[in-house]
VODRENMI-90754 format. One record per atom (N, C-alpha, C, O): residue in one letter; atom name; x, y, z. Coordinates in Angstrom, 1 decimal. Layout:
<nodes>
+--------+-------+--------+--------+--------+
! residu ! atome !     c1 !     c2 !     c3 !
+--------+-------+--------+--------+--------+
!      A !    CA !      X !      Y !      Z !
...
+--------+-------+--------+--------+--------+
</nodes>
This chain:
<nodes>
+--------+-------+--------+--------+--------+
! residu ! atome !     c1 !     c2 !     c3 !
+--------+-------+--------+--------+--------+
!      X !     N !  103.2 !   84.1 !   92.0 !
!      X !    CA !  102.1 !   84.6 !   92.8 !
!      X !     C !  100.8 !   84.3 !   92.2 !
!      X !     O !  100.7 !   84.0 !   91.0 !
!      X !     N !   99.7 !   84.3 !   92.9 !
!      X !    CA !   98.9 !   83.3 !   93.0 !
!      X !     C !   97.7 !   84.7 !   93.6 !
!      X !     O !   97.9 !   85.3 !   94.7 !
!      X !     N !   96.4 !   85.1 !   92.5 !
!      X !    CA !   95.8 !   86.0 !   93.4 !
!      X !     C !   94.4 !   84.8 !   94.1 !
!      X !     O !   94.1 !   83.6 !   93.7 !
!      X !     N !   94.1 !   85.4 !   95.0 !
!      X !    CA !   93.0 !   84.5 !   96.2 !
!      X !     C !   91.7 !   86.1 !   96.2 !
!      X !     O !   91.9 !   87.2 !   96.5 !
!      X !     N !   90.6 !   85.3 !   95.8 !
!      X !    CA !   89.3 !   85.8 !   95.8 !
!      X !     C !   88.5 !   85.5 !   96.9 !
!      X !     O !   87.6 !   86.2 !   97.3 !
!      X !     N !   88.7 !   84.5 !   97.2 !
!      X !    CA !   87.8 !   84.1 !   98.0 !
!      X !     C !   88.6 !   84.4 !   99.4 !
!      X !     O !   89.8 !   84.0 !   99.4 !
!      X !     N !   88.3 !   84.8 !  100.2 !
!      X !    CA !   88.4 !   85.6 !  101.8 !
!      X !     C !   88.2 !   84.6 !  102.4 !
!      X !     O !   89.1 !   84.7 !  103.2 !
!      X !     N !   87.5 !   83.3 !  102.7 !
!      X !    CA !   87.0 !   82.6 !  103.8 !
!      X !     C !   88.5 !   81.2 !  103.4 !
!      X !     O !   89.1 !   80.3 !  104.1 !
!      X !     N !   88.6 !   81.7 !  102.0 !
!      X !    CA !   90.0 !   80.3 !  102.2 !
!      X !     C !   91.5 !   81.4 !  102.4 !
!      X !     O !   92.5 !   80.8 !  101.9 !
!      X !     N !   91.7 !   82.6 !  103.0 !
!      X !    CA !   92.9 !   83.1 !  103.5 !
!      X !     C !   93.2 !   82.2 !  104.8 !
!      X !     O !   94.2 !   81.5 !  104.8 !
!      X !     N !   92.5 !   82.3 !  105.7 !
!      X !    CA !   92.7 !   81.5 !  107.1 !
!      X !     C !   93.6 !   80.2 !  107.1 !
!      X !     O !   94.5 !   79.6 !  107.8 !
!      X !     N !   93.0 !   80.1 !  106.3 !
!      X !    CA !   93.8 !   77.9 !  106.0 !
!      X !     C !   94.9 !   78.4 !  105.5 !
!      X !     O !   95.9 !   78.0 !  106.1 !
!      X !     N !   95.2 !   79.3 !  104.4 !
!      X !    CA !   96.3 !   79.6 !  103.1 !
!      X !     C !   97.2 !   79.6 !  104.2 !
!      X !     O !   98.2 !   78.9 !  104.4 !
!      X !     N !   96.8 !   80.6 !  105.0 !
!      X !    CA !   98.0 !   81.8 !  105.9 !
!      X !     C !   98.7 !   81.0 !  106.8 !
!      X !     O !   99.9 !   81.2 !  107.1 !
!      X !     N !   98.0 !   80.1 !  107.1 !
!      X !    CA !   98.8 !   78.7 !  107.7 !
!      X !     C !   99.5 !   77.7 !  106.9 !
!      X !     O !   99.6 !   76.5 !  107.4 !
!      X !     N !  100.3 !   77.9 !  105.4 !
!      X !    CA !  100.9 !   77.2 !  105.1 !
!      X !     C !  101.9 !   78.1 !  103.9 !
!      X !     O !  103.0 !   77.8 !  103.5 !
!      X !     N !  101.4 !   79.2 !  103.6 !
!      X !    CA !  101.8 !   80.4 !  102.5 !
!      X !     C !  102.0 !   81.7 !  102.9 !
!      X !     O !  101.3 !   82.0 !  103.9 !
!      X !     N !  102.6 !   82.5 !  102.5 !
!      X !    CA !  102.5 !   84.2 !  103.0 !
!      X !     C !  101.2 !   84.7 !  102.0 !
!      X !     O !  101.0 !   84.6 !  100.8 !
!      X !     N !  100.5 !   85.1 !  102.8 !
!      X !    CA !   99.1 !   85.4 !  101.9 !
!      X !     C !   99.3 !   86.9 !  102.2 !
!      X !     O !   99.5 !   87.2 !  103.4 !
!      X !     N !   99.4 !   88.0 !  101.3 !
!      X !    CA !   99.2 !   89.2 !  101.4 !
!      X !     C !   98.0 !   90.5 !  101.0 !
!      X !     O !   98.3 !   90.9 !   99.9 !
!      X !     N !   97.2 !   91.0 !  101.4 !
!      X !    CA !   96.4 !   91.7 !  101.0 !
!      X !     C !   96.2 !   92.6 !  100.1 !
!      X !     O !   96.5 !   93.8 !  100.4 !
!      X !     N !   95.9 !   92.5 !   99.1 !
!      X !    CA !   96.0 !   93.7 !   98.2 !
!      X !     C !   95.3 !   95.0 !   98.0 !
!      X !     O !   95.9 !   96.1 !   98.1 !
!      X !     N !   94.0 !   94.7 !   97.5 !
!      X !    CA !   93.3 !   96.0 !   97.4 !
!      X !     C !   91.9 !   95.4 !   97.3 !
!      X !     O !   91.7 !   94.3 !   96.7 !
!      X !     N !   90.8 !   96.0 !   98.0 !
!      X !    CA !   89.6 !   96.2 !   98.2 !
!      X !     C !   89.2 !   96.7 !   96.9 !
!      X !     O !   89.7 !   97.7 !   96.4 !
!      X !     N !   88.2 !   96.2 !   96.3 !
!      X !    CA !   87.6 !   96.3 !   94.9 !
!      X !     C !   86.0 !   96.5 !   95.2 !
!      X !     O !   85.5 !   95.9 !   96.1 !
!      X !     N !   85.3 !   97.4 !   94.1 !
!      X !    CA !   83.6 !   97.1 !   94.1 !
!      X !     C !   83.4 !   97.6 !   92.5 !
!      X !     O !   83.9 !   98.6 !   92.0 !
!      X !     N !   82.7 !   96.6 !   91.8 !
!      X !    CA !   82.4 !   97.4 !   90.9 !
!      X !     C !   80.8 !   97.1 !   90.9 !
!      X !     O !   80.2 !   96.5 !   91.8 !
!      X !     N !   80.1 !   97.7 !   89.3 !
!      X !    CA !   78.9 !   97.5 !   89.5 !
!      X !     C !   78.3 !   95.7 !   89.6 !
!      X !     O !   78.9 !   94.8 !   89.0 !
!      X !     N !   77.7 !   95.5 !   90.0 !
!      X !    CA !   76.7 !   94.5 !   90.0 !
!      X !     C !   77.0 !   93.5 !   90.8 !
!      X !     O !   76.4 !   92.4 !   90.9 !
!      X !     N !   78.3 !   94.1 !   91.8 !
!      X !    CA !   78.3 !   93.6 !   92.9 !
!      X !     C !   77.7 !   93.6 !   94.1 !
!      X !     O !   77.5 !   94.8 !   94.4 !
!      X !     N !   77.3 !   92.8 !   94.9 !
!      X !    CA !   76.8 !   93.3 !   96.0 !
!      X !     C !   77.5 !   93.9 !   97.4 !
!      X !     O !   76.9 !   94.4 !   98.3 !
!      X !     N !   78.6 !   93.6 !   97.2 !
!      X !    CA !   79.6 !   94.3 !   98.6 !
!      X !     C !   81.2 !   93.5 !   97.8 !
!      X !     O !   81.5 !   92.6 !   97.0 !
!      X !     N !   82.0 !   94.7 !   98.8 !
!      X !    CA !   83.4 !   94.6 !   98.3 !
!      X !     C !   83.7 !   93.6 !   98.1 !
!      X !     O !   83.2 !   92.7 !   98.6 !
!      X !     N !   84.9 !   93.7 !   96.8 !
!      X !    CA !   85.8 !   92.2 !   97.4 !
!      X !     C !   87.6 !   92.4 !   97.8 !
!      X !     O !   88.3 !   93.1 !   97.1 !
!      X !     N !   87.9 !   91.8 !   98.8 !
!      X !    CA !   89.3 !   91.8 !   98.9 !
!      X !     C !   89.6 !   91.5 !   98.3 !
!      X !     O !   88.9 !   90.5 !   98.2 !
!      X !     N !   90.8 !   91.3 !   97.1 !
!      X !    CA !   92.0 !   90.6 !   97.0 !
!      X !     C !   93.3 !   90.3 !   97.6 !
!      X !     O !   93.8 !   91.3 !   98.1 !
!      X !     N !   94.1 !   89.1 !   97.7 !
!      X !    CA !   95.5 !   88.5 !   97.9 !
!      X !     C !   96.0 !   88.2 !   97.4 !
!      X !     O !   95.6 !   87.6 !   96.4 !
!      X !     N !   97.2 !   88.4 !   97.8 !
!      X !    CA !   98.3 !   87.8 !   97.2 !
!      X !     C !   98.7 !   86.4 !   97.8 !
!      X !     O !   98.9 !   86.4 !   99.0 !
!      X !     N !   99.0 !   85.1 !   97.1 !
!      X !    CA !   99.6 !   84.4 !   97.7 !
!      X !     C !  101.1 !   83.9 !   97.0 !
!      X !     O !  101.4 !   83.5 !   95.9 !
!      X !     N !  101.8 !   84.1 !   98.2 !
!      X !    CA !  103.3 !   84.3 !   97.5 !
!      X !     C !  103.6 !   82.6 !   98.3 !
!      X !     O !  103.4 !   82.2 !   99.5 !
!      X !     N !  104.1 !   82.0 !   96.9 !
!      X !    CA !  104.3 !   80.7 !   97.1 !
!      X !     C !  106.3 !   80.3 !   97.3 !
!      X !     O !  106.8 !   79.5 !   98.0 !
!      X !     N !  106.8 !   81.3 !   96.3 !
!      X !    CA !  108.4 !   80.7 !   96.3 !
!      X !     C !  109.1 !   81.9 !   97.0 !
!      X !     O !  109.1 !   83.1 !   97.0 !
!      X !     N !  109.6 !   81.2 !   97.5 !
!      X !    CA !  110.6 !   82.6 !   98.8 !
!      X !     C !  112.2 !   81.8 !   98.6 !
!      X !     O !  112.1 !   80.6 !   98.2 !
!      X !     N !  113.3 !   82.4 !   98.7 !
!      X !    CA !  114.5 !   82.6 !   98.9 !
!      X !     C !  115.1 !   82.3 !  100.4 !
!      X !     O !  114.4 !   81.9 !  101.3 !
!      X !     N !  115.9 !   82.6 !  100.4 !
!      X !    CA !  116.5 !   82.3 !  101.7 !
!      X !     C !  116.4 !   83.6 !  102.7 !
!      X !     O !  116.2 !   83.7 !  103.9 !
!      X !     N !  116.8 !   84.5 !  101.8 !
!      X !    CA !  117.3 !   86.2 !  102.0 !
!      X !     C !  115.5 !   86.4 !  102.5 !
!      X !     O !  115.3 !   86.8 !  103.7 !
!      X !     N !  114.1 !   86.1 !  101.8 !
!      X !    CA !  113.4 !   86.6 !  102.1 !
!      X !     C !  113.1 !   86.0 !  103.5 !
!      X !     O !  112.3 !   86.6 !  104.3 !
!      X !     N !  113.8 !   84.5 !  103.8 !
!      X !    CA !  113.1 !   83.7 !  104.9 !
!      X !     C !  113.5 !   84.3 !  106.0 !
!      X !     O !  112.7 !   84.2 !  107.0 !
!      X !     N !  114.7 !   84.9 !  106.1 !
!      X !    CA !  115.6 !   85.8 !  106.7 !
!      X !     C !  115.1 !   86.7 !  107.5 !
!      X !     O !  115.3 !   86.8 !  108.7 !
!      X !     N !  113.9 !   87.9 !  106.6 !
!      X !    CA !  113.3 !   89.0 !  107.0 !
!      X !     C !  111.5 !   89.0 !  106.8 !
!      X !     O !  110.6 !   89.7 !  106.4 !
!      X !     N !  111.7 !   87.9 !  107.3 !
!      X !    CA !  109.7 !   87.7 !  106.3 !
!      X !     C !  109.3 !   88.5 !  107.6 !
!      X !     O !  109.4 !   89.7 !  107.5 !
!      X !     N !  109.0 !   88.0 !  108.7 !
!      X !    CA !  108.3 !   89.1 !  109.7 !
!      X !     C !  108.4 !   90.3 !  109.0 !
!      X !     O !  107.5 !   90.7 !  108.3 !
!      X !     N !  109.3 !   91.0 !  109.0 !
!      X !    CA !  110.1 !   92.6 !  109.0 !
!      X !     C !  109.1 !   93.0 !  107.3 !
!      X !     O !  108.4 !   94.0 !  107.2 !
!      X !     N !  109.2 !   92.2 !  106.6 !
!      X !    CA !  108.9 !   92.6 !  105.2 !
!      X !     C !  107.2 !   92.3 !  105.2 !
!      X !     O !  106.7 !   92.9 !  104.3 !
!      X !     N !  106.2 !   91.6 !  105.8 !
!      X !    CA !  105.1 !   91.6 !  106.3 !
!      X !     C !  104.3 !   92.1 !  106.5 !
!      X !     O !  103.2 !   92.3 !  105.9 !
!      X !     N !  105.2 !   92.8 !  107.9 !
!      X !    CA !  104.8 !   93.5 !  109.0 !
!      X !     C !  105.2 !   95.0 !  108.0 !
!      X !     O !  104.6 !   96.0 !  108.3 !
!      X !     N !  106.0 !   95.2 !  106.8 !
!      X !    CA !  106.1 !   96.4 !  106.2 !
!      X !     C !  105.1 !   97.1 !  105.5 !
!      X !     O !  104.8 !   98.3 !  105.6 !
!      X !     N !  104.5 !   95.6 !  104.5 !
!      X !    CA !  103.7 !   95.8 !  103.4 !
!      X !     C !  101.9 !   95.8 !  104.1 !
!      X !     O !  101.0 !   96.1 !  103.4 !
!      X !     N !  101.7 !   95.3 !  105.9 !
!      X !    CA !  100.3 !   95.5 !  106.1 !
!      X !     C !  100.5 !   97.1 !  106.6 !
!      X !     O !   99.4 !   97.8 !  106.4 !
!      X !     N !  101.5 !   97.8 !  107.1 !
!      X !    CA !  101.4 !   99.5 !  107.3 !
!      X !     C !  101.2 !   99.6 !  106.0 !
!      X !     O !  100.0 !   99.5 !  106.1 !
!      X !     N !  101.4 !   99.7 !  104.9 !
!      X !    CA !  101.4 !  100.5 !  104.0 !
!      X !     C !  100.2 !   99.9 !  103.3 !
!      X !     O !  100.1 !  100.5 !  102.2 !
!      X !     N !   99.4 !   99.1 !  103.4 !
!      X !    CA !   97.8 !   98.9 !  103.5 !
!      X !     C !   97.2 !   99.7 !  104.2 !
!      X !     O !   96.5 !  100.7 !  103.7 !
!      X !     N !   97.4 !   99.4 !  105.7 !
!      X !    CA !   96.8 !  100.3 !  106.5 !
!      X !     C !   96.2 !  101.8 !  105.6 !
!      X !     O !   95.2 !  102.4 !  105.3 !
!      X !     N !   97.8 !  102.1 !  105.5 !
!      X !    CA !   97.8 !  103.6 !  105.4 !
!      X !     C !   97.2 !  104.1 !  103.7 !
!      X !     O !   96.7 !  105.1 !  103.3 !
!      X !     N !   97.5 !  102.8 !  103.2 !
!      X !    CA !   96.7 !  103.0 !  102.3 !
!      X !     C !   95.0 !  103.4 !  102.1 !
!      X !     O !   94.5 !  104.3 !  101.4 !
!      X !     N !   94.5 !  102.1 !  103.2 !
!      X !    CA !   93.0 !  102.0 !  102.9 !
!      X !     C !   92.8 !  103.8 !  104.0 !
!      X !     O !   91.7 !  104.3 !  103.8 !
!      X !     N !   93.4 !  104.4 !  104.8 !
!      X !    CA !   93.2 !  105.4 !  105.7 !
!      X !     C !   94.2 !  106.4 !  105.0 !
!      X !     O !   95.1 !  107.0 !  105.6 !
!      X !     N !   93.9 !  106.6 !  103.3 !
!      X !    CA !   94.6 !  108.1 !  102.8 !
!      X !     C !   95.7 !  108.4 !  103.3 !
!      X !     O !   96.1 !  109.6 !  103.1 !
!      X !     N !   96.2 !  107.9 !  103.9 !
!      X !    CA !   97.6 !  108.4 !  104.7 !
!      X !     C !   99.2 !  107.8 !  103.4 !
!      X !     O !  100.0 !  106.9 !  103.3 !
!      X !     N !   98.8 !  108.9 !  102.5 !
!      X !    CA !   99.7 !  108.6 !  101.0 !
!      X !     C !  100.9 !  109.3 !  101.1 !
!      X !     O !  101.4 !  109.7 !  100.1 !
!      X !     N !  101.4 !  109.5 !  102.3 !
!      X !    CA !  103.1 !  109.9 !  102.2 !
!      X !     C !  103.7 !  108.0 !  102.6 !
!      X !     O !  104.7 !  107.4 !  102.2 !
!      X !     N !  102.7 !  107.8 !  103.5 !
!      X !    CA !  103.2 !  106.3 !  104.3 !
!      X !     C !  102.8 !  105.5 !  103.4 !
!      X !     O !  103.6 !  104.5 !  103.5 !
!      X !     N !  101.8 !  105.3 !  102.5 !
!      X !    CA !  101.7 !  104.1 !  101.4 !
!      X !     C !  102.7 !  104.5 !  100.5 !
!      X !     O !  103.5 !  103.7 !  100.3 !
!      X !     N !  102.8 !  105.5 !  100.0 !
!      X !    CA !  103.7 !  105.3 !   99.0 !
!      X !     C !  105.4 !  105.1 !   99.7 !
!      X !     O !  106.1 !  104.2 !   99.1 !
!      X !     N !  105.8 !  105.7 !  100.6 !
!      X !    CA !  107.0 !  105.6 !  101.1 !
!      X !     C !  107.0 !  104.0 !  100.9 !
!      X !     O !  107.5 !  103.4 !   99.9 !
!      X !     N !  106.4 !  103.4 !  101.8 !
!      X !    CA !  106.3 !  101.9 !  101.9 !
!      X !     C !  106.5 !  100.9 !  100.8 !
!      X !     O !  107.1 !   99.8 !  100.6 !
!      X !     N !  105.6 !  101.5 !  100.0 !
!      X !    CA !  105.4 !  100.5 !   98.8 !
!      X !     C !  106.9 !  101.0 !   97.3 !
!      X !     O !  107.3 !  100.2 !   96.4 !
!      X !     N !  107.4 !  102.0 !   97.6 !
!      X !    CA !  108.6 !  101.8 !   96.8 !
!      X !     C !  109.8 !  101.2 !   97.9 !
!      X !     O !  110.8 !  100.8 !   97.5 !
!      X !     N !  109.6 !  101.1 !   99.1 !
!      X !    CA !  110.5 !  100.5 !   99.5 !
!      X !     C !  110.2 !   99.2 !   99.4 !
!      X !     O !  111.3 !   98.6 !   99.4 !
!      X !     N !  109.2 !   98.4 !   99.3 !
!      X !    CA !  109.3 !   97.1 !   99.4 !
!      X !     C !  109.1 !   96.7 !   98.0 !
!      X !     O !  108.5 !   95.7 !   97.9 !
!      X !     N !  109.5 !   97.6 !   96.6 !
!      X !    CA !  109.6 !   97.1 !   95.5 !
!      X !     C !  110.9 !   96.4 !   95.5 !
!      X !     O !  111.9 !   96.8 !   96.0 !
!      X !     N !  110.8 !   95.0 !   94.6 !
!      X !    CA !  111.9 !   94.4 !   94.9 !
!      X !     C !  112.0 !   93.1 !   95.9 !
!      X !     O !  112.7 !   92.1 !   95.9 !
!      X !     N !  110.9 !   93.4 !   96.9 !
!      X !    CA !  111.1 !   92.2 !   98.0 !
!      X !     C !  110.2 !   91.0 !   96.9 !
!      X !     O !  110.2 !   91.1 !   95.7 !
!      X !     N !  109.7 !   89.9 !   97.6 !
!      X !    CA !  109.1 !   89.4 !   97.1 !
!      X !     C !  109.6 !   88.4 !   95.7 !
!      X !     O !  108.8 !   87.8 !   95.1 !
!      X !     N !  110.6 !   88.4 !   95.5 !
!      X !    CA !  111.6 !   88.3 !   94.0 !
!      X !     C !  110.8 !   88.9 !   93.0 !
!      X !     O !  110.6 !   88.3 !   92.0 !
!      X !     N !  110.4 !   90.1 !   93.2 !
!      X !    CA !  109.6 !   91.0 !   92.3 !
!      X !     C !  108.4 !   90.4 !   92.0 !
!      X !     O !  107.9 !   90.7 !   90.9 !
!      X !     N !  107.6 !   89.4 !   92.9 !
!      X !    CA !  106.6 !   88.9 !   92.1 !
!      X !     C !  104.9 !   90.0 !   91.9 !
!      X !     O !  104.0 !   89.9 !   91.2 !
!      X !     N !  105.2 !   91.0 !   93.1 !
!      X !    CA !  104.0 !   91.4 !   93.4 !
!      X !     C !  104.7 !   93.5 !   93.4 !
!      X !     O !  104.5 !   94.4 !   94.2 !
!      X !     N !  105.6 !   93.5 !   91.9 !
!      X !    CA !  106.4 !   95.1 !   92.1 !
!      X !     C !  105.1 !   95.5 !   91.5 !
!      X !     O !  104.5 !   96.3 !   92.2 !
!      X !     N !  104.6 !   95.0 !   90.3 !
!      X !    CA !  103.4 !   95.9 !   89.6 !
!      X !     C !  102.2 !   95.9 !   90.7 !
!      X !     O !  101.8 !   97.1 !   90.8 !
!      X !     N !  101.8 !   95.4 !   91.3 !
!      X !    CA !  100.8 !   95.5 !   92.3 !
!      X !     C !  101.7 !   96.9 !   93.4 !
!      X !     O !  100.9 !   97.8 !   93.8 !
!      X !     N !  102.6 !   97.1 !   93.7 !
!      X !    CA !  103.2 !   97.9 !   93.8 !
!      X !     C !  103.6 !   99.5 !   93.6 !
!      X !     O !  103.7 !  100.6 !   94.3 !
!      X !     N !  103.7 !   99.1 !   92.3 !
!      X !    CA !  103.6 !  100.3 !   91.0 !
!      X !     C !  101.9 !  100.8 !   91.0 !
!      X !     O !  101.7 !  102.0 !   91.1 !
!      X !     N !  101.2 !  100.1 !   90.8 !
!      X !    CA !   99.9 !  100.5 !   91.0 !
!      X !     C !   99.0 !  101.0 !   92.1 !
!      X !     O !   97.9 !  101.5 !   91.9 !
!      X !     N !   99.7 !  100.8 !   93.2 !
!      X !    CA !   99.4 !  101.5 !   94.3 !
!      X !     C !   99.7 !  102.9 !   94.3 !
!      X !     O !   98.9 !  103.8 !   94.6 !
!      X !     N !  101.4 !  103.2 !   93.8 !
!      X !    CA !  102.1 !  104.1 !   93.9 !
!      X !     C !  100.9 !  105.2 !   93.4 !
!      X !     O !  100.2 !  106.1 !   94.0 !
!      X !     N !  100.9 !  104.9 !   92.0 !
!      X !    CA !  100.2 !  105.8 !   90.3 !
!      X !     C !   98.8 !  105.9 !   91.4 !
!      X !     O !   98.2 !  107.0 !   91.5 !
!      X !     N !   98.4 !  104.7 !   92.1 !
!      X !    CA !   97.0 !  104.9 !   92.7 !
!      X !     C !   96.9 !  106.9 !   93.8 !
!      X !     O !   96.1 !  107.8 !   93.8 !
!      X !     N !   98.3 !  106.6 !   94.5 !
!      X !    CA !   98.3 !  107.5 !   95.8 !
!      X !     C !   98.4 !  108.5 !   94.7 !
!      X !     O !   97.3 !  109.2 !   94.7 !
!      X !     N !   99.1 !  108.8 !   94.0 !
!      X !    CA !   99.5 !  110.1 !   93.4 !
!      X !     C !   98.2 !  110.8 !   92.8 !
!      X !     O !   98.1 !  112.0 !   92.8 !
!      X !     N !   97.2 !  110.1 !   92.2 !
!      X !    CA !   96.1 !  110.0 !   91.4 !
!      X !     C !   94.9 !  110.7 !   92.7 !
!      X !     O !   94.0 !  111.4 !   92.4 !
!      X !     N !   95.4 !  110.2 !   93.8 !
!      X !    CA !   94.2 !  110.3 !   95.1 !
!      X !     C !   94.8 !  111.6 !   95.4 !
!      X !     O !   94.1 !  112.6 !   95.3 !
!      X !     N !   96.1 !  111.9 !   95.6 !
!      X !    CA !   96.3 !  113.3 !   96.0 !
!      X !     C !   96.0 !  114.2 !   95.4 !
!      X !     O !   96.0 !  115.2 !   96.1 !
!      X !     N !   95.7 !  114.4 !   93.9 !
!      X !    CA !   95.2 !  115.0 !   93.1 !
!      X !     C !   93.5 !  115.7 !   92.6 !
!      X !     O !   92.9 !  116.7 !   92.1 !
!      X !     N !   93.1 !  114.3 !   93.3 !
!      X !    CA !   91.8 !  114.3 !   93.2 !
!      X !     C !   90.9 !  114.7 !   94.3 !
!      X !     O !   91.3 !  114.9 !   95.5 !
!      X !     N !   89.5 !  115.0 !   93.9 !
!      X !    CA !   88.8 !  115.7 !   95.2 !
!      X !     C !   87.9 !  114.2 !   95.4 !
!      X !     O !   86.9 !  114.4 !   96.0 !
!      X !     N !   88.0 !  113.3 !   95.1 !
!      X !    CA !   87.7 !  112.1 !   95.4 !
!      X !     C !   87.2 !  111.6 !   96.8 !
!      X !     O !   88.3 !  111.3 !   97.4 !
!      X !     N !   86.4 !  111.3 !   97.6 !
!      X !    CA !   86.3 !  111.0 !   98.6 !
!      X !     C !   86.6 !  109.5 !   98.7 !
!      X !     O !   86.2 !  108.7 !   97.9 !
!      X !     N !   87.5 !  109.1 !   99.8 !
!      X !    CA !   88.2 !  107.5 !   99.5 !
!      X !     C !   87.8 !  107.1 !  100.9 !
!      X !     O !   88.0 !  107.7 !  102.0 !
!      X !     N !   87.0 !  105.7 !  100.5 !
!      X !    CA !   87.0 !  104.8 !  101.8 !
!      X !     C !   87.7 !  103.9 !  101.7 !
!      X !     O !   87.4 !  103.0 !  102.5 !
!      X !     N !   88.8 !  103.6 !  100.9 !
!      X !    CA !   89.1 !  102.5 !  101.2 !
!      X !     C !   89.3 !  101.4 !  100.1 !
!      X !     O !   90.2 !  100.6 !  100.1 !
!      X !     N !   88.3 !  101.4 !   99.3 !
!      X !    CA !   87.5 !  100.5 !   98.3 !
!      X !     C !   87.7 !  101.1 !   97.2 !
!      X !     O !   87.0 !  102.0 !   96.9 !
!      X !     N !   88.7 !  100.8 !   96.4 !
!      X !    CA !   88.7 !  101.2 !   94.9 !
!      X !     C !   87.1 !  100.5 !   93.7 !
!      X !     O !   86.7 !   99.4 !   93.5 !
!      X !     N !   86.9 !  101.3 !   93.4 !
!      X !    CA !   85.8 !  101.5 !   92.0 !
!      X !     C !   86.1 !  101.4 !   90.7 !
!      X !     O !   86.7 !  102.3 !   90.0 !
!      X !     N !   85.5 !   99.8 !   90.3 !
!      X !    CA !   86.2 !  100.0 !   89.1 !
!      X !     C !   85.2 !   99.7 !   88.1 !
!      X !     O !   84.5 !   98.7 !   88.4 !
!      X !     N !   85.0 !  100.5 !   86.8 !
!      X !    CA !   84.6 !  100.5 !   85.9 !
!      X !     C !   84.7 !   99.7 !   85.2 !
!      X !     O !   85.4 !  100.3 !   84.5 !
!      X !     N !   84.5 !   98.3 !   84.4 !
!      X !    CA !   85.0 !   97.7 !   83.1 !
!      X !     C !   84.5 !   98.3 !   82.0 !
!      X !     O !   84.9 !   98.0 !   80.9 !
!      X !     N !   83.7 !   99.0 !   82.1 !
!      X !    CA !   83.1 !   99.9 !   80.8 !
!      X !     C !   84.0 !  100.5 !   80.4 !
!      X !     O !   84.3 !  100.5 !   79.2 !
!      X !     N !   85.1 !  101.2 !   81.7 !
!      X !    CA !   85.8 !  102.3 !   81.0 !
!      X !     C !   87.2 !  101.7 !   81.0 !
!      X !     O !   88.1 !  102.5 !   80.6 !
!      X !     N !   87.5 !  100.7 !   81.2 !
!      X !    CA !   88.9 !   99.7 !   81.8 !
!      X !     C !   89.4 !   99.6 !   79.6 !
!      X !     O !   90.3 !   98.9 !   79.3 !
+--------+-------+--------+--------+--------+
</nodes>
């Protein structure tokens, strides 16, 4: 797996790779968000089998991600641990620890995770 920073070359990728979306980032001295992807280059047969199905799994539990809706990100994202030949479980895992961490918190969430490297 292969992460993709730059947003304006997804378009071309997505036409030749499964490019997957990760997580929305800002930290300081940025001037506006940045997306991350995933670009998943080696697939199996089993995944060629269900790629719609497994796709179409992991953009709901974005969705629901970036829209606080943390019963359906997390449901989602432990079910599709595993797909992918495990290339993208820790991005996974990190989502999970993410929802649990947001339900906890009085945090107001748009969407855009905030990250510190001071405190990283």
């Amino acid at each position: 797996m292969q992460i993709i920073f730059e947003e304006k070359m997804v378009p071309e990728l997505r036409s030749r790779y499964v490019v997957l979306e990760l997580d929305t980032i800002m930290q300081p001295g940025m001037e506006k968000p940045l997306t991350l992807y995933a670009l998943i280059e080696t697939m199996n047969l089993e995944i060629l089998t269900k790629l719609p199905e497994i796709v179409q799994q992991h953009e709901v539990m974005i969705r629901a991600y970036k829209s606080s809706d943390w019963d359906t990100a997390e449901n989602e994202a432990n079910a599709l641990r595993g797909q992918w030949r495990g290339e993208i479980d820790e991005f996974y895992d990190m989502l999970i620890e993410a929802v649990k961490e947001m339900r906890t918190s009085n945090t107001i969430w748009t969407g855009v995770k905030f990250i510190d490297p001071a405190k990283e």
